[in-house]
C-alpha angles and dihedrals in degrees: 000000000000122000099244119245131276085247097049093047088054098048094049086050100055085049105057097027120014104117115109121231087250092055091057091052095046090251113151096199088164084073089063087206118147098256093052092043087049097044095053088049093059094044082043086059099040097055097047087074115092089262130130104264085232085061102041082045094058091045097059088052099054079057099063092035080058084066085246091132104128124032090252080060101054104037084058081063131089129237085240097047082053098042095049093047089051097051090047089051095059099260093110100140082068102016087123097037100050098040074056095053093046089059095046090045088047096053091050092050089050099034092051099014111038084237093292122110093202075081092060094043090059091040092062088043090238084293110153101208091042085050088049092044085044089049104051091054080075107101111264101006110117124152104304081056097051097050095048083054097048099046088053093039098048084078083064102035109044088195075083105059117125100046131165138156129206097260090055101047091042082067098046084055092049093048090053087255092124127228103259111117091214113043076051087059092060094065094067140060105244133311091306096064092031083060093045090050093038086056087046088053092054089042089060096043082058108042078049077232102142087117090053096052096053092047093050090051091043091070098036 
């Protein structure tokens, strides 16, 4: 049987899988306002820790539920309040620590950035490497973080596109996709799709569904 084409795989994979992670929480980072842009760095942070996706997920969205959806928000609120949010939510390992790091991360993005991270994206000039140095200073964002930040953001700072991680880019190669950042690019319309198809990609790499996908696009 053939292997099916670049542009069938694509398409199966936007189909079964082509939702970023800030679509599922509500989250329209397009809009690059400062309570999209805080509340992806927060799910950012929340999903870098050795937790399932479906958890951290959860756990984002009792945030918000929690009305901490800006840093104003969510400094207004206490350790315990967090904590115990976190812990309802599923995400009971880290549940304190990380209740700990949002403060901290909270405080940062208000004290140098007047709580909004457009702040954060001029400072750097647009820079990418200066936005991912800038980034990482947030407590409990390291590289994993970053990298979940920059696949969704890239649909709101163009400097970004192309963007992505080694997870996704593991399941391209797997897919027959390939692993070069650019030629993936090309299969789809601008940073808004490529979001869409770097978050398919990780979805993939989760589910453990590459077979699936290939499958799907073999009888399209």
């Amino acid at each position: 049987m053939a292997r099916p084409s670049s542009d069938d795989v694509t398409a199966a994979l936007l189909e079964r899988h082509g939702r970023t992670f800030a679509d599922e929480l509500g989250i329209d980072v397009a809009s690059g306002e400062p309570s999209p842009l805080f509340r992806l760095l927060c799910a950012s942070l929340l999903m870098s820790a050795r937790i399932s996706a479906g958890i951290a997920v959860a756990a984002a969205r009792a945030l918000a539920d929690a009305g901490w959806t800006t840093a104003e928000h969510m400094a207004a609120s206490s350790w315990e309040d967090r904590a115990r949010v976190l812990n309802e939510a599923g995400y009971a390992r880290y549940d304190e620590r990380t209740s700990a790091m949002l403060g901290e991360t909270t405080e940062l993005v208000l004290d140098r950035y007047g709580g909004d991270l457009r702040n954060l994206r001029e400072e750097a000039e647009r820079d990418p490497s200066k936005e991912r140095r800038l980034i990482k200073e947030c407590k409990g964002i390291g590289d994993v973080g970053a990298d979940i930040f920059f696949r969704e953001v890239q649909a709101a700072w163009p400097e970004l596109h192309p963007f992505a991680d080694r997870r996704a880019l593991s399941a391209a190669e797997q897919l027959g996709l390939g692993s070069d950042v650019g030629a993936l690019a090309e299969l789809a319309s601008g940073p808004g799709e490529f979001a869409r198809l770097v978050a398919a990609l990780v979805r993939v790499e989760l589910d453990d569904d590459h077979d699936g996908v290939l499958e799907a696009a073999g009888t399209s």
